[in-house]
C-alpha positions as CSV (number, residue, x, y, z in Angstrom):
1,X,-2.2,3.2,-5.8
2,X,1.1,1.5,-4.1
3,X,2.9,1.7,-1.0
4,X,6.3,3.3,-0.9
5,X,9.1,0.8,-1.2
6,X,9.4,0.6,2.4
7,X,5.9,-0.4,3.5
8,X,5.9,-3.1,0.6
9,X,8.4,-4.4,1.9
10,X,7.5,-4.2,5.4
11,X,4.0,-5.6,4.8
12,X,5.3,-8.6,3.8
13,X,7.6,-9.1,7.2
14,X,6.7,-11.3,10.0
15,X,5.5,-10.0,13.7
16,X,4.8,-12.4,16.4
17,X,2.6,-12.2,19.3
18,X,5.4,-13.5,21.6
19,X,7.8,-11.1,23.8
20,X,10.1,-9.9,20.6
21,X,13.0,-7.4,20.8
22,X,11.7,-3.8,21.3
23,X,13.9,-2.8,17.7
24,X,15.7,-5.0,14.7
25,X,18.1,-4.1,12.5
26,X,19.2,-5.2,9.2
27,X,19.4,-6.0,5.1
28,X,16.9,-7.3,3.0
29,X,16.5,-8.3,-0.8
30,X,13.1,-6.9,-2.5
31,X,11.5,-8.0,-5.9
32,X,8.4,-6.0,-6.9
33,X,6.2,-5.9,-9.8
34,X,3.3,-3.2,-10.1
35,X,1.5,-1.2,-12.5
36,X,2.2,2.7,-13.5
37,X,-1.2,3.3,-12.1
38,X,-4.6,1.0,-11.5
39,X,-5.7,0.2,-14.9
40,X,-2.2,0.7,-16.8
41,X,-1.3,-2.0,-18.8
42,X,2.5,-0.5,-18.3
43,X,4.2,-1.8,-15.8
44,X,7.6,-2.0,-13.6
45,X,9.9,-4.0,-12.0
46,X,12.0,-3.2,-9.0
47,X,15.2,-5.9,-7.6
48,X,16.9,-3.5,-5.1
49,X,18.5,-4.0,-1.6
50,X,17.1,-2.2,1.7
51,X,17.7,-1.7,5.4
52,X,15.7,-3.4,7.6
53,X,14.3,-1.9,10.7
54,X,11.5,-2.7,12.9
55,X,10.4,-0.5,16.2
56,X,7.4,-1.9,18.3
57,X,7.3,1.3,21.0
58,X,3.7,1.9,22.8
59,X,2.5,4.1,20.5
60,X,5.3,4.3,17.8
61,X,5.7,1.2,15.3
62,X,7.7,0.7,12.8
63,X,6.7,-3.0,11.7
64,X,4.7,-4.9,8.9
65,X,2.0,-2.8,8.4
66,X,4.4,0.3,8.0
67,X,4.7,3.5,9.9
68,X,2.1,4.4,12.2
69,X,1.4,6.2,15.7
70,X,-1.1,4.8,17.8
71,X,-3.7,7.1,18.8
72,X,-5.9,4.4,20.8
73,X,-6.0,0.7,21.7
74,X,-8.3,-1.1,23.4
75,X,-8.8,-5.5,23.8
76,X,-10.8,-5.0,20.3
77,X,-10.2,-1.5,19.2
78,X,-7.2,0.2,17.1
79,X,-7.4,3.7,16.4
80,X,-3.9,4.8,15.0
81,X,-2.4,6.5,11.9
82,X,-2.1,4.6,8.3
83,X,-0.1,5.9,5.6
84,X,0.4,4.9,1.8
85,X,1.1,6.4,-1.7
86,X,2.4,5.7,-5.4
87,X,5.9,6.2,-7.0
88,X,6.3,8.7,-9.6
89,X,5.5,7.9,-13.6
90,X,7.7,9.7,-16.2
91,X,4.7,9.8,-18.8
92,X,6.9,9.2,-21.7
93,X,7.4,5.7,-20.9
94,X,3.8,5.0,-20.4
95,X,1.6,3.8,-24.0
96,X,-1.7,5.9,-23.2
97,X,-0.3,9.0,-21.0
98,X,2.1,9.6,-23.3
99,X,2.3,13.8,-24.3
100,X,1.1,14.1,-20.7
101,X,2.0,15.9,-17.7
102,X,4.5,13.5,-15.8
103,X,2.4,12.0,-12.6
104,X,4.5,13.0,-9.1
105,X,5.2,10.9,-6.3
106,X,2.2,10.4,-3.9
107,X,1.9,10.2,-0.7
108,X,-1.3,9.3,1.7
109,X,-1.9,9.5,5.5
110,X,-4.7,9.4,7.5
111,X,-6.5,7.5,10.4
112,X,-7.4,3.9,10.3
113,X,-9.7,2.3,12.7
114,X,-9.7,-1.5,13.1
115,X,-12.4,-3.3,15.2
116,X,-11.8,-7.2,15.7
117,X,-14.9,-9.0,14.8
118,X,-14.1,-12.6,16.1
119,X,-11.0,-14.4,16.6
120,X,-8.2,-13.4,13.5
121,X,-11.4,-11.5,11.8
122,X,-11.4,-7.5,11.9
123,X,-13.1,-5.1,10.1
124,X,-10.5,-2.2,9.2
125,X,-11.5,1.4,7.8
126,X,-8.2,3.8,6.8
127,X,-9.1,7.3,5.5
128,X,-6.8,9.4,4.0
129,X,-5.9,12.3,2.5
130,X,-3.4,12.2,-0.8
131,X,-0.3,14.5,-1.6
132,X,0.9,14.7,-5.0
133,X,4.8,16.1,-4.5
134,X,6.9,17.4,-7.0
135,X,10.2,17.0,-5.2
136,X,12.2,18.7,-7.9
137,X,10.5,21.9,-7.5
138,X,9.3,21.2,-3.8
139,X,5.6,22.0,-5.0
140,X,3.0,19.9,-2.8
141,X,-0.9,20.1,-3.9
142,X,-3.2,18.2,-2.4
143,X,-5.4,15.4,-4.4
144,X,-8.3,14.9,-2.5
145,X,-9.9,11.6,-0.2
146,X,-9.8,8.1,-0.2
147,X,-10.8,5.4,1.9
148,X,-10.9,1.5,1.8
149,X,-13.2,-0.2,4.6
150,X,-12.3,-4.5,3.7
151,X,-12.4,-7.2,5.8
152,X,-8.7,-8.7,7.3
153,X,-8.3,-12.1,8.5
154,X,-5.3,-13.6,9.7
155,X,-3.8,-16.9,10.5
156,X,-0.6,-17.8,12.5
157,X,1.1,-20.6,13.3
158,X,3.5,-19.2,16.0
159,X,5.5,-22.9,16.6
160,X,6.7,-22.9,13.0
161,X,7.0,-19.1,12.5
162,X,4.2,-18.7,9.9
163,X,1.8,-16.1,9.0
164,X,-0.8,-15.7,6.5
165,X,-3.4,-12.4,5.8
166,X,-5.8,-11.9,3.4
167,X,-8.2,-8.9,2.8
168,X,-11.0,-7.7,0.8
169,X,-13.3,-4.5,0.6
170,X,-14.0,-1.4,-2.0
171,X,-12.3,1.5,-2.2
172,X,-13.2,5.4,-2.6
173,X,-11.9,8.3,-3.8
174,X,-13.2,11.6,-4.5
175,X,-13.2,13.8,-7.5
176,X,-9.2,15.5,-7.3
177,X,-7.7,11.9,-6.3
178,X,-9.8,10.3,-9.5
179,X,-8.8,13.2,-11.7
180,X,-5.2,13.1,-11.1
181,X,-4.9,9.3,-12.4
182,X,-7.6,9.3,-15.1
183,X,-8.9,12.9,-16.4
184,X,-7.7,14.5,-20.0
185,X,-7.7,17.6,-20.3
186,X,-8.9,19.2,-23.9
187,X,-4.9,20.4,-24.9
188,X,-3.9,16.4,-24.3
189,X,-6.3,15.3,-25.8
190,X,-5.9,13.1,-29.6
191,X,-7.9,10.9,-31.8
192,X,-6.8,7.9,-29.7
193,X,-7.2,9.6,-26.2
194,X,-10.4,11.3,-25.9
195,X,-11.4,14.1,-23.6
196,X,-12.4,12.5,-20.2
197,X,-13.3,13.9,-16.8
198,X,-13.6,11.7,-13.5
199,X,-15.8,11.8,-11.2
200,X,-15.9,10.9,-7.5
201,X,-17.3,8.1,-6.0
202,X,-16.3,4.1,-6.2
203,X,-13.0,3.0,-7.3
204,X,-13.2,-1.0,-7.7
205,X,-12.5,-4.1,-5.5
206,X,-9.0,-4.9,-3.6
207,X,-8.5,-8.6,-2.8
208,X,-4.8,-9.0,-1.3
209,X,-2.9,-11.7,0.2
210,X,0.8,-11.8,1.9
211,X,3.2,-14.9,4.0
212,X,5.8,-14.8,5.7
213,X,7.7,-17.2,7.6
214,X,10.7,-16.9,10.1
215,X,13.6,-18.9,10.1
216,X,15.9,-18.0,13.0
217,X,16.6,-14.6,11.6
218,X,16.1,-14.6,8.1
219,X,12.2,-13.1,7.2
220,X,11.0,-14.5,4.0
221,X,7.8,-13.2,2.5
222,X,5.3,-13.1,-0.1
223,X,2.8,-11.2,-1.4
224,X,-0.3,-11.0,-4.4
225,X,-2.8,-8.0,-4.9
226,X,-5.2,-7.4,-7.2
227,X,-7.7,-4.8,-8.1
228,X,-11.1,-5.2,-10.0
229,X,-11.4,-2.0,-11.9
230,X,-15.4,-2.7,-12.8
231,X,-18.1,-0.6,-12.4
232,X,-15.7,2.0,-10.9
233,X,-16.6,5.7,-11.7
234,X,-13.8,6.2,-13.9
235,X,-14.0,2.7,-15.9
236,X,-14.5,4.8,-19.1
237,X,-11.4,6.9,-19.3
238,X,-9.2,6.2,-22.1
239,X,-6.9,6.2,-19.7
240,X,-7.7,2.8,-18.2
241,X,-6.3,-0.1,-20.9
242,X,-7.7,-2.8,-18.6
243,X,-10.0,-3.2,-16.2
244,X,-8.2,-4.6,-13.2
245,X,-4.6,-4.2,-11.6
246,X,-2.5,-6.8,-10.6
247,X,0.6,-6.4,-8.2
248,X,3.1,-9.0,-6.9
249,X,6.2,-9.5,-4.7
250,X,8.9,-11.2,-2.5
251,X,11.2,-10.1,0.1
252,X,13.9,-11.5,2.3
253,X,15.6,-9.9,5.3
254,X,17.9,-10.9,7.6
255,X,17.9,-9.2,11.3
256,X,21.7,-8.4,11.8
257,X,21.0,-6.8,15.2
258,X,18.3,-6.2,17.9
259,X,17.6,-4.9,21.4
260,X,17.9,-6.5,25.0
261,X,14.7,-5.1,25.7
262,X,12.0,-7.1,24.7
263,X,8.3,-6.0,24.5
264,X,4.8,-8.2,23.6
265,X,4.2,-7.1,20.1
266,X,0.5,-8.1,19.6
């Protein structure tokens, strides 16, 4: 679905393959915009405040593409750990689910494997496994597989601080992940919202796109992504209003403090 506030945000942030400090600290200014869920026509906003910390250890990184622990590296090879997930949805304020169990925070992690094809073109594959959590009554179940192989290709301008990434590819999910977002069960069920169970299987296009650009320390960055819901196995659930996702973005973060130690973040 989404990332957590904090690897939004830090997927938008700039890394350089120069010798940068081995850890940043310090404040940043987020606006998001994103659906409830893929295929809800309900959306929200967030305008919040948040820290802003960046760690580029051996094989602990804290950095634009979020948390991760590398398991191997090689001149064309990344194997390392890639997480995501979804804010939680108070039912009641969404048009279709509304009379439906609430859906819980979300959390996915996983291994990702990233092979570079040619210069700034890789081919990335994360799998991971989902986590619906009910922090209120600490209940964890797990909602199944998903997995996004796309193409990555970025451009970078190091001499004026600017970088640009785009990807593309399908994603896939099986059965529990499909049927926590878009099944109704026969008690929620009314003359508007039929009875609907999902299937596993494909679960529609992702094209996204992000920039950023450093100047001295303030990060500014951008990002657009956008899901074509079509042909997916769950296109016919009553649940889905429309037929693709949209999902949009700014941040702006200022580094405040940093380390002696520098490192070759590449």
């Amino acid at each position: 679905m989404i990332k957590p506030l904090f690897f939004i945000i830090s997927s938008i942030m700039i890394s350089n393959i120069e010798a940068t400090p081995l850890w940043e600290f310090g404040m940043g200014l987020a606006g998001l915009n994103f659906p409830h869920y893929r295929g809800s026509q309900n959306q929200q906003n967030y305008l919040l405040p948040f820290p802003y910390f960046v760690y580029r250890g051996e094989r602990l990184k804290a950095d634009r593409d979020g948390l991760r622990g590398i398991l191997f590296q090689s001149k064309r090879i990344l194997l390392d750990i890639s997480m995501d997930g979804a804010v939680p949805v108070d039912s009641d304020d969404n048009t279709i689910r509304h009379g439906m169990p609430d859906l819980d925070s979300v959390f996915e992690i996983g291994p990702s494997l990233k092979i570079d094809i040619v210069h700034n073109l890789s081919f990335i594959m994360p799998v991971r496994a989902a986590f619906s959590a009910d922090v209120t009554h600490l209940n964890i179940h797990n909602e199944g597989w998903l997995c996004h192989p796309k193409l990555g290709y970025v451009f970078e301008n190091t001499a004026h601080q600017l970088k640009v990434s785009m990807d593309i590819g399908p994603l896939y999910a099986t059965q529990p992940y499909h049927d926590y977002y878009y099944s109704v069960d026969a008690q929620y069920a009314t003359l508007g919202r039929s009875q609907y169970k999902a299937s596993g299987g494909y679960s529609g296009l992702r094209m996204a796109a992000s920039l950023s650009w450093q100047v001295k320390n303030v990060l500014i960055g951008a990002f657009i992504r956008y899901d074509d819901l079509k042909g997916s196995v769950f296109e016919d659930s009553p649940l889905v209003e429309q037929k693709y996702s949209l999902m949009a973005g700014f941040a702006l973060s200022w580094s405040l403090k940093y380390s002696d130690k520098h490192v070759t973040d590449d």
